[in-house]
C-alpha positions as CSV (number, residue, x, y, z in Angstrom):
1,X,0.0,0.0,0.0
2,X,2.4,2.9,-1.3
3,X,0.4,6.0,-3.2
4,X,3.6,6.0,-5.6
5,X,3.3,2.4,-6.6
6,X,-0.6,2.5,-6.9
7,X,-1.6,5.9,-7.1
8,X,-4.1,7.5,-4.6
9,X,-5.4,4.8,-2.0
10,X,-9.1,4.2,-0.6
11,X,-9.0,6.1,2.7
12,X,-11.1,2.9,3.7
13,X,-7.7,1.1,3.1
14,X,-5.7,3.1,4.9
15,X,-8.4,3.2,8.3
16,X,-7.3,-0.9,8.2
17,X,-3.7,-0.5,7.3
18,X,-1.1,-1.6,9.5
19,X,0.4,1.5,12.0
20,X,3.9,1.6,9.8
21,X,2.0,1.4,6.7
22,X,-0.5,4.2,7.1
23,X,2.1,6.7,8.7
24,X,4.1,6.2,5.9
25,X,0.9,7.2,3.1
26,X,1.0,10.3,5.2
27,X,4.3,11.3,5.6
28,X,4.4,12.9,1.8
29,X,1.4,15.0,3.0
30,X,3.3,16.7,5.5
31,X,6.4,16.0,7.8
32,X,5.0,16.7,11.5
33,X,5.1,14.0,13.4
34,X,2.6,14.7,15.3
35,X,0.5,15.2,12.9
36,X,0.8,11.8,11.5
37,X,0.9,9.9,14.4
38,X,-2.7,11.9,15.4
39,X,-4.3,10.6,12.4
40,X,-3.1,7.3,12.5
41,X,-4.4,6.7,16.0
42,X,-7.9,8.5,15.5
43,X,-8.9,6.2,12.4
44,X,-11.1,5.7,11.5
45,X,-11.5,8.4,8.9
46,X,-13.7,6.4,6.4
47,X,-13.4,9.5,3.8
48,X,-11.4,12.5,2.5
49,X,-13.4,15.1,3.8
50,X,-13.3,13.5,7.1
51,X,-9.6,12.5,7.1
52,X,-9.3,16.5,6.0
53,X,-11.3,17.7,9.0
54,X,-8.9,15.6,11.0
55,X,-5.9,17.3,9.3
56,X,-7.1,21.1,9.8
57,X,-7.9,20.0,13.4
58,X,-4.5,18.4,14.3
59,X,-2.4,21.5,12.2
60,X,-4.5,23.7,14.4
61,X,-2.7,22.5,17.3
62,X,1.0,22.5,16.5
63,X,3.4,24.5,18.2
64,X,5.4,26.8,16.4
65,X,8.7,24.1,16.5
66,X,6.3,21.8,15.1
67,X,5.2,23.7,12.3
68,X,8.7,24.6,11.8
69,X,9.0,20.9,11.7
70,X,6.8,20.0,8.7
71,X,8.3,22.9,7.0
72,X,11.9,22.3,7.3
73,X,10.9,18.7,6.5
74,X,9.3,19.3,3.4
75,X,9.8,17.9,0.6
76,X,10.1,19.5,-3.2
77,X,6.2,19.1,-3.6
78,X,5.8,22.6,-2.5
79,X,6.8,25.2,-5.5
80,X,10.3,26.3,-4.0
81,X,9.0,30.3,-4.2
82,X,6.4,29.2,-2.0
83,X,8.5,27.0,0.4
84,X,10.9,29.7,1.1
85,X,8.4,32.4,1.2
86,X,6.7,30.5,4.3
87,X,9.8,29.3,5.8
88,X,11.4,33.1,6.4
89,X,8.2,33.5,7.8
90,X,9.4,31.4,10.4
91,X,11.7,34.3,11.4
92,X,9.2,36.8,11.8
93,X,6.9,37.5,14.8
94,X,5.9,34.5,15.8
95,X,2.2,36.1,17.0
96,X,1.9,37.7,13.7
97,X,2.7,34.5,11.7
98,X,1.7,31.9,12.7
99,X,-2.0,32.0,11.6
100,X,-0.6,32.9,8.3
101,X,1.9,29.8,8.2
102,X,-0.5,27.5,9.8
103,X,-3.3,28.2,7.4
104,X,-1.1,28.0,4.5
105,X,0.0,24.9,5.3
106,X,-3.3,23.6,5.9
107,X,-3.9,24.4,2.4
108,X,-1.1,22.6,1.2
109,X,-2.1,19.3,3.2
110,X,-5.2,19.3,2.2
111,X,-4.0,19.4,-1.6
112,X,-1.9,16.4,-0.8
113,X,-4.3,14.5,0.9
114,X,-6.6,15.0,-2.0
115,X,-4.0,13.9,-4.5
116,X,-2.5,10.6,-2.2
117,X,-6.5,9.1,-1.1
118,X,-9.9,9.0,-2.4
């Protein structure tokens, strides 16, 4: 069960996929591990919009390290312009940016969860 072998997987196949296997379909989607582990332990999802609702809800509560975290993580799915746009805004104040970064990278999740499960 890899989404670059097969393509986008059933999120009905990832609520009954081994622990190991199901972090790893999420990992692409974003590099908090909390995040991951979060939705791995609250499946069942049993569809997108549901999984997504469980996304928005976990990115709502990381930390600013840990949104610095899947940022710094990330891989080259995220235009590069856009990548290092939201990672100097790491360096700004943190009270002013973090709604900003958080939401954008929301966004960007929920693109990838869209594209990885169906």
């Amino acid at each position: 069960m890899t989404t670059a072998d097969t393509g986008p997987i059933d999120v009905a196949e990832f609520d009954v996929a081994p622990s190991a296997d199901a972090a790893a379909e999420l990992v692409p989607c974003c590099a908090s591990r909390r995040w991951v582990a979060s939705l791995v332990k609250t499946r069942p999802h049993a569809s997108l919009p549901r999984l997504s609702v469980a996304s928005d809800s976990v990115l709502a509560t990381l930390s600013w390290p840990e949104l610095a975290e899947a940022l710094l993580h990330d891989s080259a799915a995220i235009n590069a312009d856009e990548l290092g746009e939201l990672r100097d805004r790491l360096r700004d104040d943190p009270f002013v940016e973090q709604d900003f970064v958080r939401s954008e990278l929301a966004r960007i999740v929920r693109l990838r969860l869209a594209a990885a499960f169906h």
